[in-house]
FITI-520782 format. One record per residue (C-alpha): x negated, y negated, z; residue in three letters. Coordinates in steps of 0.1 Angstrom, whole numbers. Layout:
<recs>
+-------+-------+-------+--------+
!     u !     v !     w ! residu !
+-------+-------+-------+--------+
!     X !     Y !     Z !    ALA !
...
+-------+-------+-------+--------+
</recs>
This chain:
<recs>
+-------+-------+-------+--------+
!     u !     v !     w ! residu !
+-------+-------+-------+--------+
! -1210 ! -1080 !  1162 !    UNK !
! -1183 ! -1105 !  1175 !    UNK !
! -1146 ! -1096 !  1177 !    UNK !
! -1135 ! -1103 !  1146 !    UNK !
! -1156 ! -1080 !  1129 !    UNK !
! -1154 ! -1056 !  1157 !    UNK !
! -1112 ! -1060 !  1161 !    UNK !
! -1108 ! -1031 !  1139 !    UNK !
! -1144 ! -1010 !  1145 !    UNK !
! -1127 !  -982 !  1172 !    UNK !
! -1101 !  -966 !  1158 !    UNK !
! -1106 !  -971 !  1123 !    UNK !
! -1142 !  -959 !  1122 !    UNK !
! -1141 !  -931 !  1146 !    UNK !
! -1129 !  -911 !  1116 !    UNK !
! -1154 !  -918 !  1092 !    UNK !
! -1183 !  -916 !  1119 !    UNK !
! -1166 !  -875 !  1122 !    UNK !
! -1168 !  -870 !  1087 !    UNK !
! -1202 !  -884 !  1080 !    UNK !
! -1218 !  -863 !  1112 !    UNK !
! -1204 !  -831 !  1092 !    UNK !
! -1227 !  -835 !  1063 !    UNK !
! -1261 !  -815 !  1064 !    UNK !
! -1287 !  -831 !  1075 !    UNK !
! -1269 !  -862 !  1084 !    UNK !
! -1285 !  -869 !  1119 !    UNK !
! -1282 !  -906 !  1125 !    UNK !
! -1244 !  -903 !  1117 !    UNK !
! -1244 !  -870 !  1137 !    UNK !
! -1261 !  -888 !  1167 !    UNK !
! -1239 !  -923 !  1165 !    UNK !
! -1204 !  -897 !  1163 !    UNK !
! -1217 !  -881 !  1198 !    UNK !
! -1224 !  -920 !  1213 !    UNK !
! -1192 !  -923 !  1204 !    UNK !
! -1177 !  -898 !  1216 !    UNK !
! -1193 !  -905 !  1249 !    UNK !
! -1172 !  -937 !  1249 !    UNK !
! -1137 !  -910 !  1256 !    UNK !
! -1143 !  -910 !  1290 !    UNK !
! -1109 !  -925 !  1293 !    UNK !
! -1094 !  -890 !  1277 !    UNK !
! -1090 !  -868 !  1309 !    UNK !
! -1074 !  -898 !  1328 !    UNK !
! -1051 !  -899 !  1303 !    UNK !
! -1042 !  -861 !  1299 !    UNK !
! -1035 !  -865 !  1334 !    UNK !
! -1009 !  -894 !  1333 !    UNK !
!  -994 !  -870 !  1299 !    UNK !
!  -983 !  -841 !  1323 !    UNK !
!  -977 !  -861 !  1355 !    UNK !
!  -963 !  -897 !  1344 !    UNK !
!  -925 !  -899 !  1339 !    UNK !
!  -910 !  -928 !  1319 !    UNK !
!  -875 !  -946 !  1329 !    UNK !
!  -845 !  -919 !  1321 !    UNK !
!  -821 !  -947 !  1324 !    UNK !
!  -819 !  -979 !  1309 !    UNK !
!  -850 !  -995 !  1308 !    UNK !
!  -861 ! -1036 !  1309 !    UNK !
!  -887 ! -1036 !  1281 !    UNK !
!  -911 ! -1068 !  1288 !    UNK !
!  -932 ! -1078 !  1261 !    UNK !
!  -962 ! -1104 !  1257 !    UNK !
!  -984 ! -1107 !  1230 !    UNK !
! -1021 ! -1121 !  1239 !    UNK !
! -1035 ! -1139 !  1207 !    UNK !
! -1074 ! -1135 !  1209 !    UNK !
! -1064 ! -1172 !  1190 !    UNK !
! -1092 ! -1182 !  1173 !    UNK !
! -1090 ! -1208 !  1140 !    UNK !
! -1126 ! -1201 !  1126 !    UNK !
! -1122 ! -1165 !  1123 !    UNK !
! -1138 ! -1150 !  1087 !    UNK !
! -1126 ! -1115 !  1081 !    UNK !
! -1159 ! -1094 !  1083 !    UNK !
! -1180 ! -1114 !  1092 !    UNK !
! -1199 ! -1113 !  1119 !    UNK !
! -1202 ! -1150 !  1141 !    UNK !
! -1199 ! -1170 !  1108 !    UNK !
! -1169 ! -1192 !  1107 !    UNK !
! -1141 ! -1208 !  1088 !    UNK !
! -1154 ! -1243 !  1076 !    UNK !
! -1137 ! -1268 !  1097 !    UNK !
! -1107 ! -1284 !  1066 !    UNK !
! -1096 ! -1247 !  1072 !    UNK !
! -1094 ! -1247 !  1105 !    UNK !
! -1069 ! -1272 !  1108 !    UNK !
! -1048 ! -1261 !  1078 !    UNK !
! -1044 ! -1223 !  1095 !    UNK !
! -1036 ! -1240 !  1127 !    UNK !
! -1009 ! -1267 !  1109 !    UNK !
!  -998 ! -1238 !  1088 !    UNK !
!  -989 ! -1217 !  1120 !    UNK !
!  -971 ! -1244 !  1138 !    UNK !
!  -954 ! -1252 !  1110 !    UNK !
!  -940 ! -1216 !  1102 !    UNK !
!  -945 ! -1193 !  1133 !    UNK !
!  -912 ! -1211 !  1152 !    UNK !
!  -890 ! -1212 !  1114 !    UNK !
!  -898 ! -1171 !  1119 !    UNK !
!  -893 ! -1165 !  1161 !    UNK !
!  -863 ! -1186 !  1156 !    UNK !
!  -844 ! -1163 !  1145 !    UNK !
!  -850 ! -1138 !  1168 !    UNK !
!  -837 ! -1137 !  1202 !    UNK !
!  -842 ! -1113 !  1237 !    UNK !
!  -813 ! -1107 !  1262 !    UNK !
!  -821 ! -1138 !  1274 !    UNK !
!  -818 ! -1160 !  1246 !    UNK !
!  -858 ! -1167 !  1243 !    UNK !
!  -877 ! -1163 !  1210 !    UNK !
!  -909 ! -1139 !  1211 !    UNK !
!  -939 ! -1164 !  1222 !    UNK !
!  -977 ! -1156 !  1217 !    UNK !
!  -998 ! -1162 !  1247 !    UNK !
! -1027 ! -1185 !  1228 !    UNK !
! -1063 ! -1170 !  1245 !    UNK !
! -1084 ! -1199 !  1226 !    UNK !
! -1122 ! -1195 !  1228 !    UNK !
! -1139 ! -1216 !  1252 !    UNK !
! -1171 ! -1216 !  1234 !    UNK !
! -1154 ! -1232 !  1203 !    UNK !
! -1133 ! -1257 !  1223 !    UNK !
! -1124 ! -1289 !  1200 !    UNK !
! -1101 ! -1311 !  1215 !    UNK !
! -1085 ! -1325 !  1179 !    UNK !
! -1075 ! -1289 !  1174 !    UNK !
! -1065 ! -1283 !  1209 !    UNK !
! -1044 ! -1315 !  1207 !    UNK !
! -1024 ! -1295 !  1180 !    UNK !
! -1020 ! -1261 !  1196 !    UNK !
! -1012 ! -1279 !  1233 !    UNK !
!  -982 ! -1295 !  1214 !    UNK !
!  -969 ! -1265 !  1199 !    UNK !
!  -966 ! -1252 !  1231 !    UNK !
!  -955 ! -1282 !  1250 !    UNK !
!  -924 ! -1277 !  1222 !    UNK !
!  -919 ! -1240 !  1236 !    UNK !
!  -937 ! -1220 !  1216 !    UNK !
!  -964 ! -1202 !  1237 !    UNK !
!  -989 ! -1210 !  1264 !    UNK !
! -1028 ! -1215 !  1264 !    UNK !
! -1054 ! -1195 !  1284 !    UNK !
! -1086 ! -1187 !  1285 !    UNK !
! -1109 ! -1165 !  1257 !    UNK !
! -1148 ! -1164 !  1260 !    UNK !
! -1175 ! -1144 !  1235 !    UNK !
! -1206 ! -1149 !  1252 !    UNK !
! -1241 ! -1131 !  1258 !    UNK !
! -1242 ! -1121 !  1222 !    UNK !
! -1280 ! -1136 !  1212 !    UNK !
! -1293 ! -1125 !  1245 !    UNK !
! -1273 ! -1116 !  1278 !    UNK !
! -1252 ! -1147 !  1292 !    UNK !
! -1263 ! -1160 !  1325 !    UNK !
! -1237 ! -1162 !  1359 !    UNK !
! -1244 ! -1196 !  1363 !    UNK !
! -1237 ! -1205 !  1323 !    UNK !
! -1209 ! -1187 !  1324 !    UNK !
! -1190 ! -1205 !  1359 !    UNK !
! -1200 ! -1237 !  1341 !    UNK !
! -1182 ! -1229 !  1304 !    UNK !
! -1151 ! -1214 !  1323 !    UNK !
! -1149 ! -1241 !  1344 !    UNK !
! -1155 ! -1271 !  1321 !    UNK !
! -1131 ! -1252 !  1296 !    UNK !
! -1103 ! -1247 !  1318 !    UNK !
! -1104 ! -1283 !  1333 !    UNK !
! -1106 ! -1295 !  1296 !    UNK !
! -1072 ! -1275 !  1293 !    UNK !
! -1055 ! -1283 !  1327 !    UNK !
! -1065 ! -1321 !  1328 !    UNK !
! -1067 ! -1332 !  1290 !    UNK !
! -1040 ! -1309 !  1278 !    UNK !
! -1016 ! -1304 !  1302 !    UNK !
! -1018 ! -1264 !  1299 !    UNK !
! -1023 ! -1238 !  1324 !    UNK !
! -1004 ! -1232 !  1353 !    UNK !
! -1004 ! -1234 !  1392 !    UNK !
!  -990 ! -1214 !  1423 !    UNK !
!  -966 ! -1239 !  1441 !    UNK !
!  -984 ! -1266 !  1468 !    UNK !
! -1018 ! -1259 !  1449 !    UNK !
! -1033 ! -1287 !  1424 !    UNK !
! -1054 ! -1259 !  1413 !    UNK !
! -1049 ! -1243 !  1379 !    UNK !
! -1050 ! -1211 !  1377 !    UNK !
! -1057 ! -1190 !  1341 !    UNK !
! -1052 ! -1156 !  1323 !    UNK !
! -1086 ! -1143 !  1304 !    UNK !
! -1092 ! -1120 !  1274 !    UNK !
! -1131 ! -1112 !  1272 !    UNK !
! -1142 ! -1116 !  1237 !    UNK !
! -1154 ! -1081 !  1225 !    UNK !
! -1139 ! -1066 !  1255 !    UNK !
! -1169 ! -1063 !  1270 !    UNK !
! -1157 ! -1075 !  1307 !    UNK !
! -1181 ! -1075 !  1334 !    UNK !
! -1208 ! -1065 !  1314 !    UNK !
! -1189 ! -1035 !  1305 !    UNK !
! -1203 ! -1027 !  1269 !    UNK !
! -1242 ! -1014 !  1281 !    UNK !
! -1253 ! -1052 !  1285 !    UNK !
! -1244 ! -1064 !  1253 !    UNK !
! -1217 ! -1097 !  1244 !    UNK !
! -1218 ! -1107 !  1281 !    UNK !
! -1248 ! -1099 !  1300 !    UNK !
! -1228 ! -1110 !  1336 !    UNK !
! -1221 ! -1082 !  1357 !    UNK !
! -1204 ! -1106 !  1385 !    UNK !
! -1180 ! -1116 !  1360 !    UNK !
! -1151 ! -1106 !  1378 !    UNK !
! -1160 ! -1125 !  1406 !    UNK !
! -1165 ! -1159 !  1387 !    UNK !
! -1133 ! -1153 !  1373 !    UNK !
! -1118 ! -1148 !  1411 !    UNK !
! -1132 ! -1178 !  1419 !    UNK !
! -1127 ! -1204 !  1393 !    UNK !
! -1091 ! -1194 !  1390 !    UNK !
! -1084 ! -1168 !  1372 !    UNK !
! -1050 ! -1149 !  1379 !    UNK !
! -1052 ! -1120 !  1356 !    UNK !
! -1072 ! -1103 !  1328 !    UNK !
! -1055 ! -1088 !  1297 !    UNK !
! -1085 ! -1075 !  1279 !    UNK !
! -1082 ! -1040 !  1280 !    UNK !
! -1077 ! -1016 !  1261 !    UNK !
! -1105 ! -1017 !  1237 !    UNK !
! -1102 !  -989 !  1213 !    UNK !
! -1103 !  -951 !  1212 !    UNK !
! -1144 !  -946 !  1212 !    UNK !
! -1154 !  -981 !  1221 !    UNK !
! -1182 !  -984 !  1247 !    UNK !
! -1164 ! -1012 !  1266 !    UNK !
! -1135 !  -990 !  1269 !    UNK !
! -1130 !  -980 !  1307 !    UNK !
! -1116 !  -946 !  1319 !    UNK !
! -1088 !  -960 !  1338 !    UNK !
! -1059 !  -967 !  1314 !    UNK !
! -1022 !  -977 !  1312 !    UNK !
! -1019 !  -992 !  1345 !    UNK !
! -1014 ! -1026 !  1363 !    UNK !
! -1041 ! -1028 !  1393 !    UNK !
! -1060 ! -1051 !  1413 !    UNK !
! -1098 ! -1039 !  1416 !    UNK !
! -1112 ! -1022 !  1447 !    UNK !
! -1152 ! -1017 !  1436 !    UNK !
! -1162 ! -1053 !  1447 !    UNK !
! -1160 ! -1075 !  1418 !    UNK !
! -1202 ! -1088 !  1415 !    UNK !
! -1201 ! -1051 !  1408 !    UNK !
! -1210 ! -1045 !  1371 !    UNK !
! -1174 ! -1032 !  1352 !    UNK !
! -1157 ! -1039 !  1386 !    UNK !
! -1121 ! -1029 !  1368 !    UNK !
! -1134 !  -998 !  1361 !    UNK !
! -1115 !  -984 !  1392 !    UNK !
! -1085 ! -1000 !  1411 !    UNK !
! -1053 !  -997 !  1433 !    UNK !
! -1022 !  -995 !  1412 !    UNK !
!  -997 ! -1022 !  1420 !    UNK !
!  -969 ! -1009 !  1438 !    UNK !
!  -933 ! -1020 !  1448 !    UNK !
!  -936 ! -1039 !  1482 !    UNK !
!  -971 ! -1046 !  1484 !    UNK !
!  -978 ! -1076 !  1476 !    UNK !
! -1012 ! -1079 !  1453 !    UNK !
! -1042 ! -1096 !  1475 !    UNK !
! -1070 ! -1091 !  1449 !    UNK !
! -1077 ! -1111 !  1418 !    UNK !
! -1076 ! -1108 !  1392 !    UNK !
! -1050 ! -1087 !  1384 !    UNK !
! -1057 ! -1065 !  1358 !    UNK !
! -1031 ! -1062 !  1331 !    UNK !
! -1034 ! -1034 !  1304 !    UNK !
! -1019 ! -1027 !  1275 !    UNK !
! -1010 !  -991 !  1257 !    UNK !
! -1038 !  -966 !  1251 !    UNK !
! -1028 !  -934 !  1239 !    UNK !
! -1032 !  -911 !  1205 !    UNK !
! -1000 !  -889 !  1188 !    UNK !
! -1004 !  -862 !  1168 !    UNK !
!  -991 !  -847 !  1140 !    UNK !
!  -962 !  -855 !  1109 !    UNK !
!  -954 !  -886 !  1131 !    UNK !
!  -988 !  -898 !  1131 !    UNK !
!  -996 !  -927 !  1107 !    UNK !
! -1021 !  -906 !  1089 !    UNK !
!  -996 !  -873 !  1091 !    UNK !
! -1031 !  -863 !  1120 !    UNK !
! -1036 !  -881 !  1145 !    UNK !
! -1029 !  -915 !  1150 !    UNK !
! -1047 !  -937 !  1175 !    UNK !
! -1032 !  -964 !  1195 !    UNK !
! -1038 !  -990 !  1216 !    UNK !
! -1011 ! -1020 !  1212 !    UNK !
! -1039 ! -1038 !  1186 !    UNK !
! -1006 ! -1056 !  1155 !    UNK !
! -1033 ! -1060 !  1124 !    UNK !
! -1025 ! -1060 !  1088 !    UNK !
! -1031 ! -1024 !  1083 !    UNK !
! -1014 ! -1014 !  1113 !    UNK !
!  -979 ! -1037 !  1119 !    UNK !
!  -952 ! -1031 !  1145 !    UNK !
!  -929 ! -1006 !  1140 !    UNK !
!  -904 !  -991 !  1161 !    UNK !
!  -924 !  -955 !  1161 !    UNK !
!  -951 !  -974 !  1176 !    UNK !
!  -925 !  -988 !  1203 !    UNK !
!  -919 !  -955 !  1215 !    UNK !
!  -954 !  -949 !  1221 !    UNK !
!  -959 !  -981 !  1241 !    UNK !
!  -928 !  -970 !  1261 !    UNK !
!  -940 !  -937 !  1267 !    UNK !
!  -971 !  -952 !  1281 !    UNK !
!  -947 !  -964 !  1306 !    UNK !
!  -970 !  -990 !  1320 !    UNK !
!  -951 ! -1004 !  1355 !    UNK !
!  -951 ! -1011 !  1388 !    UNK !
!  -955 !  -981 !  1412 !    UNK !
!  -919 !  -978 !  1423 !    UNK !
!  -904 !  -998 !  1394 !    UNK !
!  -904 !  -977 !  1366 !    UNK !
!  -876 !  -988 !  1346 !    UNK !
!  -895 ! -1022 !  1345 !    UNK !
!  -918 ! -1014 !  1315 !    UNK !
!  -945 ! -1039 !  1308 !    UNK !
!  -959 ! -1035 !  1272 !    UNK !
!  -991 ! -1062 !  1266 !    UNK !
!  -995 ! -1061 !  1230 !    UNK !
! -1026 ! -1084 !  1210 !    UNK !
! -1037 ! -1098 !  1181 !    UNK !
! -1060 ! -1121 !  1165 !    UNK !
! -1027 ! -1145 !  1148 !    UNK !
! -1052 ! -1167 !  1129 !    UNK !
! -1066 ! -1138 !  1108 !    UNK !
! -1058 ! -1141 !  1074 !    UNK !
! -1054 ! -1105 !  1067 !    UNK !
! -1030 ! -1099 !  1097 !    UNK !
! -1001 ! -1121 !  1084 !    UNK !
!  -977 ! -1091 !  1079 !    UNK !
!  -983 ! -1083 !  1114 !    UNK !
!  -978 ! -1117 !  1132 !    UNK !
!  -950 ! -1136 !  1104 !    UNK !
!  -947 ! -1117 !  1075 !    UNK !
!  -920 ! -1092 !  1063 !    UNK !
!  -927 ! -1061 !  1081 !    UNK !
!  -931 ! -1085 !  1117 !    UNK !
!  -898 ! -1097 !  1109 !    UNK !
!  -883 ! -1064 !  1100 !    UNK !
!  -897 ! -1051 !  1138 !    UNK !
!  -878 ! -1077 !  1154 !    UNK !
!  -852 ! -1073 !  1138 !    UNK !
!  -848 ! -1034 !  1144 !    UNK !
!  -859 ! -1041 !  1182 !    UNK !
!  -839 ! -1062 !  1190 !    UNK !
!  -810 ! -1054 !  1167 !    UNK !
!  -808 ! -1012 !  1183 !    UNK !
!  -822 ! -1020 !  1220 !    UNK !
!  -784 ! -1015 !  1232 !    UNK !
!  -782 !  -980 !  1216 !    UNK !
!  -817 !  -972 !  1228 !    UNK !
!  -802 !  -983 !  1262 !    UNK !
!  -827 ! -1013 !  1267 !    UNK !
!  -831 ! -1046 !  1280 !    UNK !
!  -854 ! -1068 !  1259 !    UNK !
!  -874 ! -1098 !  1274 !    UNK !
!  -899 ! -1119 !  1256 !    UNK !
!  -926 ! -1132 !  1279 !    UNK !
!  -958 ! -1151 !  1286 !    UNK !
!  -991 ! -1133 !  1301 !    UNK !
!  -983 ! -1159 !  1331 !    UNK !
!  -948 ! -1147 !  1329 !    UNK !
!  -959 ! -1112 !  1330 !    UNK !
!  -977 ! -1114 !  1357 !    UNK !
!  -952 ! -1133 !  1379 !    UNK !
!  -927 ! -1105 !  1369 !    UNK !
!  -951 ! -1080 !  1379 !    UNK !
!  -957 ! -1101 !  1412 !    UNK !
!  -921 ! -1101 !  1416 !    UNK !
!  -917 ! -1066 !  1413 !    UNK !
!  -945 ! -1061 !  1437 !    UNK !
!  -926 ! -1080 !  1463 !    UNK !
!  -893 ! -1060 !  1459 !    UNK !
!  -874 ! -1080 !  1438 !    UNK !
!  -846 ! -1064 !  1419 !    UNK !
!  -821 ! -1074 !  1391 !    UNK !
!  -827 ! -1089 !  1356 !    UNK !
!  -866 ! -1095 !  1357 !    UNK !
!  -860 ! -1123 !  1331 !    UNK !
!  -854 ! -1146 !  1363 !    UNK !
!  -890 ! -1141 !  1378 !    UNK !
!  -907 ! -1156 !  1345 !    UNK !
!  -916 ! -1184 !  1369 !    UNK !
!  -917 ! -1165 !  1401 !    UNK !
!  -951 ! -1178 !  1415 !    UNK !
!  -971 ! -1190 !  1388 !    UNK !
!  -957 ! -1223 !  1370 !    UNK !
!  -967 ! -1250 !  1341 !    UNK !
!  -980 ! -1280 !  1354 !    UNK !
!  -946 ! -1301 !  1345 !    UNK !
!  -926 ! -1272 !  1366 !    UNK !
!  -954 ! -1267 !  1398 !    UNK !
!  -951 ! -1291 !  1428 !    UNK !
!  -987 ! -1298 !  1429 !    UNK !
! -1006 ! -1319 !  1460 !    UNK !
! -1027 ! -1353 !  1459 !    UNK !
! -1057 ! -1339 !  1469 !    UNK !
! -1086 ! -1336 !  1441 !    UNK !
! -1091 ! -1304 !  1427 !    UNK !
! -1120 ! -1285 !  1432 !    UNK !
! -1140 ! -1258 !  1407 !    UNK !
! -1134 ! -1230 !  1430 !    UNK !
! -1098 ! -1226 !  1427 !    UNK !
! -1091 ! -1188 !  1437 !    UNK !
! -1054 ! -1178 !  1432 !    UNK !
! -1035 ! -1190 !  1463 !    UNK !
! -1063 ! -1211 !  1475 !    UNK !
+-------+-------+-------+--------+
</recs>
């Protein structure tokens, strides 16, 4: 299964798996509701962080990025078949046409529109449709990283996979002009999303294969990973949740992330890839969508849009840097070239979120920013350094576009660490 049938799998199905398992004599349901269930092992981390974890009692700075698992050829159900290629390029024309005639419109504290961070699949890399995307950014509407399904026939090699990260990200740096560098490096430097979540071999061995993952990534440039969270009762889902870390198991480790050092005000992060996550957390009762229990994990689909009831559980996540707390750091994602998930990324109820969030953030006593996953990051490396005020002026704090970065003659090289 790739990620655009499995986008919605977690959450969605973990009720039906519960109800099937019930029925008499129903063992194969019975026995795939208990796999699932084994998949929770992120549950008692989180009841902890519920009774001990305090959000921001004053005003708080909410920081917001989306991370677009961006890919054109995505057919709604199914599987790894994809969009002929006359499609394609009208879903990608059609977005760049209408996604800035939307953001437009609505503005942070700052004056900045809401950008998607564009995480393009490296397997699918085509440079006509790159061309397009590249542009639309180059205009100020969003940055490219990095995506990558792999190992989903039979596991994915370490050396196949330096090779596709590398030739993709040069293909992006050197062809394109996107990515970004740390000041007196020529070497660019990326944000990753793993396709199916499945990072470092995290899923049991299947849609990667590459348990050194997180060390390829260290060394070929990668700055941070936003994949996480999966879903509720998905096996790639990790028990360490609604955080911002760097990774202290060593990273050839299979699921490295799996365990980490929290950032923390005045310690400067040292390991990378940073890992960046997003809100994982369930509410229950009349406020759930369901009027049960409603699962949640920052995932803006058709079925499932923003609304400001989900804002307060992605501030009540309260996802910071140790010392910072009323810097909140909400990493939301989507898949924006999904037909079915238009509402969510530019239809009516996308635009009626923006407008209610940005519209009562003064009366909810918050500060609104719009930002990047490299803008995220350097805010978060900001705050980690002990930088105060409005974090809207750290957007470009380390990490910055090639036009912006003060890059050096000599050649670059394919091991490109962060800070190297």
């Amino acid at each position: 299964m790739t990620e655009n049938a499995a986008k919605h799998d977690g959450n969605n199905k973990a009720t039906a798996s519960f109800v099937q398992a019930r029925r008499p004599g129903n063992r194969r349901p019975r026995k795939l509701l208990f796999s699932k269930l084994s998949y929770s092992r992120w549950l008692p981390s989180y009841a902890w962080q519920v009774i001990t974890r305090r959000s921001s009692r004053g005003p708080a700075h909410l920081i917001i990025a989306i991370a677009d698992h961006f890919e054109p050829s995505i057919v709604p159900g199914k599987g790894r078949a994809h969009a002929p290629y006359a499609e394609q390029e009208r879903r990608l024309q059609e977005w760049c046409r209408e996604y800035p005639k939307v953001a437009e419109a609505y503005r942070d504290s700052d004056g900045r529109p809401l950008l998607h961070t564009y995480f393009y699949p490296a397997e699918q890399y085509d440079k006509p449709l790159m061309e397009r995307l590249a542009y639309h950014c180059h205009q100020g509407w969003g940055e490219v990283e990095i995506h990558l399904h792999h190992g989903l026939e039979k596991p994915d090699t370490a050396e196949n996979t330096r090779r596709q990260l590398i030739e993709f990200r040069d293909s992006l740096a050197f062809t394109h002009g996107c990515l970004s560098y740390v000041d007196g490096s020529n070497c660019p430097q990326y944000a990753f999303v793993h396709g199916n979540f499945a990072l470092a071999n995290s899923a049991g061995g299947r849609a990667c294969g590459v348990d050194s993952e997180l060390q390829i990534l260290n060394e070929t440039g990668c700055y941070a990973d936003l994949t996480m969270p999966a879903a509720a009762l998905h096996r790639a889902q990790i028990s360490k949740v609604n955080s911002l870390y760097e990774c202290t198991l060593p990273l050839t480790e299979r699921a490295a992330h799996r365990q980490g050092r929290d950032l923390k005000q005045g310690r400067s992060p040292r390991v990378f890839p940073l890992m960046i996550q997003g809100p994982l957390s369930f509410s229950l009762g009349p406020t759930a969508r369901n009027g049960f229990v409603h699962l949640e994990n920052g995932s803006l689909t058709g079925s499932n849009p923003p609304t400001l009831r989900r804002l307060r559980l992605w501030k009540k996540a309260a996802i910071c840097v140790q010392g910072k707390p009323e810097w909140i750091f909400i990493k939301l994602y989507c898949h924006g070239m999904d037909p079915t998930d238009y509402d969510a990324v530019l239809g009516g109820p996308f635009q009626s979120f923006l407008a209610e969030l940005i519209g009562g953030a003064v009366d909810r006593r918050e500060t609104i920013h719009f930002v990047t996953a490299r803008e995220m990051v350097n805010i978060i490396w900001a705050a980690c350094d002990g930088r105060d005020g409005n974090p809207g002026e750290y957007r470009d704090y380390r990490l910055k576009l090639a036009q912006h970065a003060n890059l050096t003659s000599s050649s670059h090289s394919s091991n490109t660490s962060v800070g190297s």
